[in-house]
N, C-alpha and C positions, 0 to 999 in steps of 0.2 A: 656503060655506066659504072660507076667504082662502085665499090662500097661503101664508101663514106658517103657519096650524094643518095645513096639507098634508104641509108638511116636515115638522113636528113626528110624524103621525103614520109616516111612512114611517124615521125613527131606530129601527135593532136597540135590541130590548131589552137591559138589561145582562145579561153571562154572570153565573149562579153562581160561587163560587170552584170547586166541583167541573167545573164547565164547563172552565173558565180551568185547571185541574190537564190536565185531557183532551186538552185544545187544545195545551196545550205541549208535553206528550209525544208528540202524533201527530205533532208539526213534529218531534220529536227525532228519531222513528221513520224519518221523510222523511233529514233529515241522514244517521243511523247506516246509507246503508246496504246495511253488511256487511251478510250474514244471520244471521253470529253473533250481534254486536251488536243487530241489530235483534229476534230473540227474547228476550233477553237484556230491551229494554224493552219489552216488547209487555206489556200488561195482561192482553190474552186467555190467554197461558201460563198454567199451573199454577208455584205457585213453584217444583216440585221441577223442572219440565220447567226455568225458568229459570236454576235453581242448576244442574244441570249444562251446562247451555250455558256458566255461567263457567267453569264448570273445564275443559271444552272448549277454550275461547277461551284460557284460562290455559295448557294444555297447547299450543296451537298455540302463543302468541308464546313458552315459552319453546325449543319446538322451532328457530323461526327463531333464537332470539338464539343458542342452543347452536352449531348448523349456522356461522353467519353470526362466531361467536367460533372455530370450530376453524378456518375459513377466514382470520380477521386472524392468526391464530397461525401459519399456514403461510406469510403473506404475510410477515410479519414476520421468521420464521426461516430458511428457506431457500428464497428467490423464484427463483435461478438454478439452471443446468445448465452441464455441460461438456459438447458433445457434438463426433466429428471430423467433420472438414472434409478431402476430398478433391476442390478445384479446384486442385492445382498449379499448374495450365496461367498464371493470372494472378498468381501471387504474385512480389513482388518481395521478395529477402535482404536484410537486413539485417547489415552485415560485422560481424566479432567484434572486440573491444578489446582491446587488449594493453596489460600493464603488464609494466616494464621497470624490474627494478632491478641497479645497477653495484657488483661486487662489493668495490673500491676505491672509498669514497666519503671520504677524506681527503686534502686536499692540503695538502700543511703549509704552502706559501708564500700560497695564497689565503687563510687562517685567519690567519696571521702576519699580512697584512696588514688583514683585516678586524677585528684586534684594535688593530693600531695608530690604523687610520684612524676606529674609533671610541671611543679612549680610551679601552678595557675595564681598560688594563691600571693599576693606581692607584699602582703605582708604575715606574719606568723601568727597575731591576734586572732584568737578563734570568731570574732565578729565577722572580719573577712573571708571567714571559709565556708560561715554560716551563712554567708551573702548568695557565696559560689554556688554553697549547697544546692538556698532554692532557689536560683537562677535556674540548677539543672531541673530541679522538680518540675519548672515553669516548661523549659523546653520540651521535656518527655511530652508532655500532655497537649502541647501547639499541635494544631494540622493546618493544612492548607483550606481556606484563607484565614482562618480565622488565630490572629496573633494577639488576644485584648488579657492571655495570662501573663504578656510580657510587661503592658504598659507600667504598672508599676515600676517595674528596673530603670524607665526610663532617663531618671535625675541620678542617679547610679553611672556616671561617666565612666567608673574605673571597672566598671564590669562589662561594658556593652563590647568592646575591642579586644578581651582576653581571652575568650576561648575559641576552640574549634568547635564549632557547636554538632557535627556529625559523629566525633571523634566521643564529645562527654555524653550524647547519648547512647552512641552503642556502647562505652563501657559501662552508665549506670544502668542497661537491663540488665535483671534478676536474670540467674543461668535455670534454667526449667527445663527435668527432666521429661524425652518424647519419644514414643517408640513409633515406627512404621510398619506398618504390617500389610501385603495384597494377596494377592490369587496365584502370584508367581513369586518365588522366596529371591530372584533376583533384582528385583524390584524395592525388597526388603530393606537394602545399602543403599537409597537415593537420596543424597544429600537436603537436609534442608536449611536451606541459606537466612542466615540472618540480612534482610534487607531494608531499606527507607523509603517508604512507600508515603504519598502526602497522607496520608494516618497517624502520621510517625511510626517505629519499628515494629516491624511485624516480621515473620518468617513465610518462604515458600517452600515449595514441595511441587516435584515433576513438572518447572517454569522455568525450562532454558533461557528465555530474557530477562529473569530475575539476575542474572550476573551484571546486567547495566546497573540494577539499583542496588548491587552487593556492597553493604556495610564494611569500610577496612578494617581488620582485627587487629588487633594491640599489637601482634607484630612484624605489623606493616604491610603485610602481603593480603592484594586482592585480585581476583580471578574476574577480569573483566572483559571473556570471550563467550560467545554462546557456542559451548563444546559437548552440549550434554543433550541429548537424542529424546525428546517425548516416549513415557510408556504405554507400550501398544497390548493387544490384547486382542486373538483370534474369538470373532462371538461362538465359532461353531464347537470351538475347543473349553473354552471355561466360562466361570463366571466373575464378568470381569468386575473388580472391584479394588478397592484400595483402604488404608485406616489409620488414622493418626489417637494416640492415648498420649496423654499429657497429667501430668499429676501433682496433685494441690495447687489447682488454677483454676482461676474463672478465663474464658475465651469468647472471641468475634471470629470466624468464618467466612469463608466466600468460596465456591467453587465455579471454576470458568475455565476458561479455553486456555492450554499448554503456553499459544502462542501471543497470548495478551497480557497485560497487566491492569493492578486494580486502582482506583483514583479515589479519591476521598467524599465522592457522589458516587460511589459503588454502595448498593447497601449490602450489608453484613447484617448474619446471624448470631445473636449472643447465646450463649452456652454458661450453666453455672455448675461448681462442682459437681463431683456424683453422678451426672449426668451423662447419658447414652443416646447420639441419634444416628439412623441409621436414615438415608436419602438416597433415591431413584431417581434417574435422569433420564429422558429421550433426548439424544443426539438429533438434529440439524445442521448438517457437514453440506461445504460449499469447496469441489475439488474444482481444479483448473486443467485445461489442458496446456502441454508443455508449448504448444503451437502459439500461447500467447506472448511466450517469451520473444517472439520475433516482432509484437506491435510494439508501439510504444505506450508507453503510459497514458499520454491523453488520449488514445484511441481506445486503451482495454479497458479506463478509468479504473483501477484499482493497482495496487500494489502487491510485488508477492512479500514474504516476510523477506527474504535473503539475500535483497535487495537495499543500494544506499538511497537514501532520500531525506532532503534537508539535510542529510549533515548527518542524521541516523544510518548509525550500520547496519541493524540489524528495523525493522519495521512492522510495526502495530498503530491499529487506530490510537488506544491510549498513549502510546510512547509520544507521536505524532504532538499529540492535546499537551501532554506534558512539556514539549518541546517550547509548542507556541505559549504557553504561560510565563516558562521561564525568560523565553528573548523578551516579551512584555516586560517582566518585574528588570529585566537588564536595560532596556530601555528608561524603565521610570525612573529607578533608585540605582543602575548600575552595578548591580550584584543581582543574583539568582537564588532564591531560598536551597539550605542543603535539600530537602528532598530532589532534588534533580542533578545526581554527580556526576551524569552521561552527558549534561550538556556545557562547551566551555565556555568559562569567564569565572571574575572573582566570587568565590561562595559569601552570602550575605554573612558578615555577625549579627548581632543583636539591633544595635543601632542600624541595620539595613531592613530587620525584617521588622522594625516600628516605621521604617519610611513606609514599606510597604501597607501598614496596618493604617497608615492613615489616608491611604489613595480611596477615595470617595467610591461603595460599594462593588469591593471585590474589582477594580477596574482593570487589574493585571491578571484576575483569575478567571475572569468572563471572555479572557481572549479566545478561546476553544469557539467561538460563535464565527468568528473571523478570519480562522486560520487556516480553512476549508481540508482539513486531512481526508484521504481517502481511503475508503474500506480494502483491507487487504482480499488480494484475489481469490484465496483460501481464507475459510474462516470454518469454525467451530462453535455451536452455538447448543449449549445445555439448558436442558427445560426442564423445572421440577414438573415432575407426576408424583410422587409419595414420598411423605415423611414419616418414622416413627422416634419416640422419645420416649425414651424412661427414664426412669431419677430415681437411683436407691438410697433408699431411706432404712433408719434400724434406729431403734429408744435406745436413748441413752449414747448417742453417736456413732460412727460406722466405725469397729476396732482396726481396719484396715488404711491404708492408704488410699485416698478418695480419687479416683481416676474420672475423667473426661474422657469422651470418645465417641468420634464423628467419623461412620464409615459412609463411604460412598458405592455408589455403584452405579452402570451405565445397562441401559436397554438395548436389545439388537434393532439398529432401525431398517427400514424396509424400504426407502428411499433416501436418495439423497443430490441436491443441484449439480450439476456440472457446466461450466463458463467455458465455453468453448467459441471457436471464432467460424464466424457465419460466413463470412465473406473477406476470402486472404487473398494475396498478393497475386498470387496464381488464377483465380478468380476474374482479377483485374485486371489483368493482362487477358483476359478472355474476356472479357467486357469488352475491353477496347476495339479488339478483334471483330465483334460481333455489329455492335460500332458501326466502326470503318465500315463493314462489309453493307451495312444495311443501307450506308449513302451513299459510298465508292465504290464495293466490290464487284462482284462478278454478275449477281442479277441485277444492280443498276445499269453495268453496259448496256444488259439486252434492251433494258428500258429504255436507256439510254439510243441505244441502232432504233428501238422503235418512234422515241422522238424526233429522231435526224430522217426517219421517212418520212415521216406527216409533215416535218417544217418543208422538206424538201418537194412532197406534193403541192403543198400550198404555198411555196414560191413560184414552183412550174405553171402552173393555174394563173397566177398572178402575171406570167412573164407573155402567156399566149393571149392575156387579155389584153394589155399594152398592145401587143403583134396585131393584134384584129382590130385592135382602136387606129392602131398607124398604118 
């Protein structure tokens, strides 16, 4: 016998296709295997044993999806917590902001001559300057919403289109001398910004996002970044506090958080000359954890400040409120009143903010209802506990220069919120895990083998009753 008929004879015969059907499915059986699955194609089953093994199977994955979707729904909608935090011992304060508004903000000769020196006035007759004049007087004194010192000007065509109405208020405030004084001398040099607040002009102090509402100065330069750091103040190390003196003035007040601003339903405190008060504050501090930086917004629902939103760089509940008032009064009238210079489109004149004054109660200033802003994720929140006030007095007048002066100061608090995230990504992915495993994984098999013996005793039963019937 050769070789070649050797080989020949040692070639497998060809499989049947019923071979070839058998074959394939035993390799499937190998793949699949689950043990749902692999009953599911087992030949040896009874169909019926096999049909419910689907629906078995059927009811397992959609147990897991069910499970595994109430879990994305929880991740989705409320992944955070707020719980307190009682380490005092290492926290550092953060001082309160103070805004400052002068309750004479017309000078007639600064305004006099910011109308000369920019030619507002279109003719030389002192009638028209004296137009301009209290045109400006009328401005200074406008706040948001209320524009009814203007209606007069309104037959007045050649004034309502002539000025920049930001520009002739911050020139005609009176300059007022203001010292700063706190608990740390470098604190001493913190700028305090001429700003446009819906009050009309007022000043801040230690209110990094008071650069959005910074007044341009006469020449020309405004600083419209928030570069400037809140001052902080160790409780275990001093006594934290801060103080503004202002002289030959009457004043309105507010103290509130670094990272917010004031709205024209903010209430202020009035102060008259001579006058000294001296105010305590307990702190209600709300920190976040960094970990929320990986939700998104509709899941943490809040914002942190240093974040863009709507169109704002930098972000605060009030900025927010402000925003939406303005796209309102641009919607109605197509201009935005100056108090809002952070948001763009054309700044109203005269004849813009009488459209607005005659929009049926407040309807462009009431938008804050509808514009649903959300609380920033961090927040600061000052509570008076004590005031004191004194007012010097002397017969016959005080020989001195009569100062103003409102110091503040802050309490060490002993609690405070922390927004931290309850249930994160990581989390989820172990949900899902646990999930799966509770309908597919490893203790269902067994469950699983212990089903496939009971169906399969009670097929066998089934199969010797037929036998002893036949």
């Amino acid at each position: 016998m050769t070789a070649s008929s050797s080989k020949r004879e040692r070639l497998p015969s060809p499989e049947t296709p019923a071979e070839v059907g058998e074959h394939t499915q035993s390799k499937l059986i190998k793949v699949l295997a689950v043990e749902g699955l692999r009953n599911v194609f087992d030949p040896r089953k009874h169909l019926t044993e096999r049909v419910l093994w689907v629906f078995l199977i059927g009811f397992a994955v959609y147990g897991a999806f069910f499970v595994g979707r109430s879990q994305w729904v929880r991740f989705q909608a409320s992944p955070t917590v707020i719980q307190l935090d009682k380490n005092y011992r290492e926290w550092v304060g953060t001082m309160p902001a103070a805004t400052v508004c002068f309750h004479n903000r017309f000078d007639l000769g600064r305004a006099r001559d910011y109308i000369v020196r920019n030619n507002l006035s279109l003719q030389t007759n002192q009638t028209h300057i004296n137009d301009l004049l209290e045109l400006a007087e009328a401005l200074v004194s406008t706040t948001a919403p209320d524009f009814s010192a203007l209606t007069r000007f309104a037959h007045q065509r050649h004034l309502l289109d002539s000025v920049d109405i930001l520009q002739l208020i911050g020139a005609a405030h009176p300059e007022y001398d203001t010292d700063v004084n706190s608990f740390d001398p470098e604190y001493n040099g913190l700028p305090i910004r001429q700003i446009i607040t819906e009050r009309g002009i007022c000043y801040a102090l230690n209110a990094p996002l008071a650069s959005t509402l910074q007044v341009t100065n006469l020449t020309g330069s405004s600083e419209k970044t928030v570069n400037q750091k809140s001052a902080t103040c160790a409780y275990t190390k001093n006594q934290c506090y801060m103080k503004i003196d202002t002289y030959e003035s009457t004043i309105s007040f507010i103290i509130h958080s670094p990272t917010e601003l004031v709205t024209s339903d903010t209430p202020f405190t009035m102060m008259g000359t001579s006058e000294e008060v001296v105010v305590s504050y307990e702190v209600q501090e709300t920190v976040a954890s960094n970990r929320l930086r990986d939700l998104t917004v509709k899941q943490r629902n809040c914002i942190f400040n240093d974040e863009r939103h709507h169109g704002l760089e930098f972000y605060s509940y009030n900025l927010c409120v402000m925003r939406c008032r303005a796209a309102k009064a641009l919607e109605l009238c197509h201009c935005k009143p100056h108090f809002y210079p952070f948001v763009d489109g054309p700044t109203c004149t005269v004849a813009g903010l009488l459209c607005l004054a005659e929009q049926p109660s407040g309807r462009w200033y009431d938008e804050k209802l509808s514009c649903r802003c959300l609380k920033p994720c961090t927040e600061i929140v000052y509570i008076l506990v004590g005031t004191t006030q004194n007012q010097w007095r002397a017969e016959g007048g005080i020989p001195f220069k009569q100062r103003t002066s409102v110091r503040w100061e802050i309490l060490q608090p002993k609690t405070r919120l922390l927004r931290d995230v309850l249930f994160s990504f990581e989390d989820l992915l172990v949900s899902f895990g646990g999930g799966f495993a509770l309908f597919i994984g490893k203790n269902v098999f067994t469950l699983a083998e212990l089903f496939d013996f009971m169906l399969h005793e009670v097929m066998d039963k089934i199969h010797r009753w037929f036998q002893t019937r036949a």
